[in-house]
N, C-alpha and C positions, 0 to 999 in steps of 0.2 A: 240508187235513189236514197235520199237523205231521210232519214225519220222528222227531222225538223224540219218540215214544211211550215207554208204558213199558218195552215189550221193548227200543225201543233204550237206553234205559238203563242196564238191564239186564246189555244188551254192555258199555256203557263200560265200566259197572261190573266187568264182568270182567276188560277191558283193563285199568283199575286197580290191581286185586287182584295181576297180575301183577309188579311192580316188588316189593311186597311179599312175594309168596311166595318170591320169590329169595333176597332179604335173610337170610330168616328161615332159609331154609337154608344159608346161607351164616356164620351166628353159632350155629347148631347150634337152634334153637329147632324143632325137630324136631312136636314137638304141635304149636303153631301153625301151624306149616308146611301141615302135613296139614288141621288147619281151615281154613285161606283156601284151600287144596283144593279140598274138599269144599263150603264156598260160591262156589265160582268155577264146581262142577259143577253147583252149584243154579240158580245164575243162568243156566247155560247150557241146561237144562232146560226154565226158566222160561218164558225170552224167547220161546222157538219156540212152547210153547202159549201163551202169552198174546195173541201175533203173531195165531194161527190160531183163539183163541178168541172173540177181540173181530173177527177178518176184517179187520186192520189189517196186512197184512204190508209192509214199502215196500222200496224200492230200495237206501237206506242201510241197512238190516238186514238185505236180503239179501250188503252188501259187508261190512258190520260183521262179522257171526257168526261165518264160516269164518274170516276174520282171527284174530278174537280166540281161538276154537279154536285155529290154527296158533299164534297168538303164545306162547299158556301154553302148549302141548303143547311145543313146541320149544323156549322158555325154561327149563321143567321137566325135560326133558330133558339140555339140557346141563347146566344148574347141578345136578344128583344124578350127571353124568359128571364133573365136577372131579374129579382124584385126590387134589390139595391138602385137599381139605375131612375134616374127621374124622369120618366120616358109618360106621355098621354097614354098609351098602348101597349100591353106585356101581351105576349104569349102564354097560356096558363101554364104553368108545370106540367101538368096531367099529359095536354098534347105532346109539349117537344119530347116526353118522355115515350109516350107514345110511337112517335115519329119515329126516332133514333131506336125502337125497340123493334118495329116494325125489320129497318134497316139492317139490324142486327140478327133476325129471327131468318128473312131472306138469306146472307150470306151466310148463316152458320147450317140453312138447310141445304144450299150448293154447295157445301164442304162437305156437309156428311155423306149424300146421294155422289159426289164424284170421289169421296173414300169407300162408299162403302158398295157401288157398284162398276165405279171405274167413271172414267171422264167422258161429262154431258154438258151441255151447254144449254143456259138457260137466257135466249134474250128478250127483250126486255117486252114486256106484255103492250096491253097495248090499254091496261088501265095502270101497269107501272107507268108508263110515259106520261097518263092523265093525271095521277099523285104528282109527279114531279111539275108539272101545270100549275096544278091548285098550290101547289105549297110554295111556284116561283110568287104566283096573286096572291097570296094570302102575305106574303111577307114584302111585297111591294104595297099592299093596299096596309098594310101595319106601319111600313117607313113612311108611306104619303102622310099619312093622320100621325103621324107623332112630328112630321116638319108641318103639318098647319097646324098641330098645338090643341089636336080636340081629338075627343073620341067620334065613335059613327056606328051605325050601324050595320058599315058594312065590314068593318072590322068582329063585328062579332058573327057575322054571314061567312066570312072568312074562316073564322077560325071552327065552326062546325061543318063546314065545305074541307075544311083540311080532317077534321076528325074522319067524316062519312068516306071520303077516298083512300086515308089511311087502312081505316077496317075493313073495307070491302077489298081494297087490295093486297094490302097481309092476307088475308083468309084463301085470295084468288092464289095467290104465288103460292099456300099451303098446303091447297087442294091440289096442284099442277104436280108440286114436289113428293103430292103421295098417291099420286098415276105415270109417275116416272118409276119410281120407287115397287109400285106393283106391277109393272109391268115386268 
């Protein structure tokens, strides 16, 4: 069996997408922006049922996905925190710093728990999968208003919706990693 399936594809193709969604934000192309979005969430969609519908799911698609998930969620994220950029709607610092610290506190506590008691596997909660939720809407409800050109309210709904699942999540993955840990 081939590890390039179509789902893995799929992923590439996400990974792809991301160089370009930056760009686009980055020269104000604001509509496009939000389309290689909205196909980058398709594909991410995609690839998982497609994975589990043909009962083909592999190894490199289970490395590929969360990847390519992290990679656009945290690319997207900073490139709409630029303050440089002429954008209706930034991301505050505070959050994507946040965000990407949360990410980073997660994987440095799976390294140390599979260094320092041996190899565990931690999959993905099921308020991880809800953070990665709010933060695909928080940064589609951020490209929508900066392509009609106004702020809203719900961009600021958003981005304390992305805060409250961040903290509640970091803490949940902290608490998990130190009942592994004592155990």
């Amino acid at each position: 069996m081939s590890a390039l399936t179509v789902a893995n594809q799929l992923t590439l193709l996400r990974m792809l997408l991301i160089p370009a969604l930056v760009i686009l934000v980055v020269y104000g192309m604001n509509g496009w922006a939000l389309v290689v979005f909205v196909v980058a969430g398709v594909t991410d969609a995609l690839d998982g049922v497609l994975a589990r519908w043909w009962s083909r799911p592999t190894s490199l698609g289970a490395l590929l996905d969360p990847m390519a998930d992290k990679l656009l969620l945290i690319s997207t994220f900073v490139v709409l925190t630029l303050p440089g950029l002429d954008l209706p709607n930034h991301f505050p610092v505070w959050l994507t710093v946040l965000v990407i610290s949360r990410d980073v506190i997660i994987v440095v506590t799976v390294a140390v728990v599979n260094f320092g008691i041996g190899r565990r596997t931690f999959p993905p909660s099921m308020l991880g999968k809800l953070a990665t939720l709010v933060y695909i809407l928080a940064i589609a409800v951020v490209l929508l208003y900066n392509w009609l050109g106004r702020g809203s309210v719900a961009v600021d709904a958003a981005i304390w919706a992305a805060l409250v699942i961040t903290l509640v999540s970091g803490l949940h993955y902290i608490v998990h990693a130190a009942r592994v840990l004592s155990e």
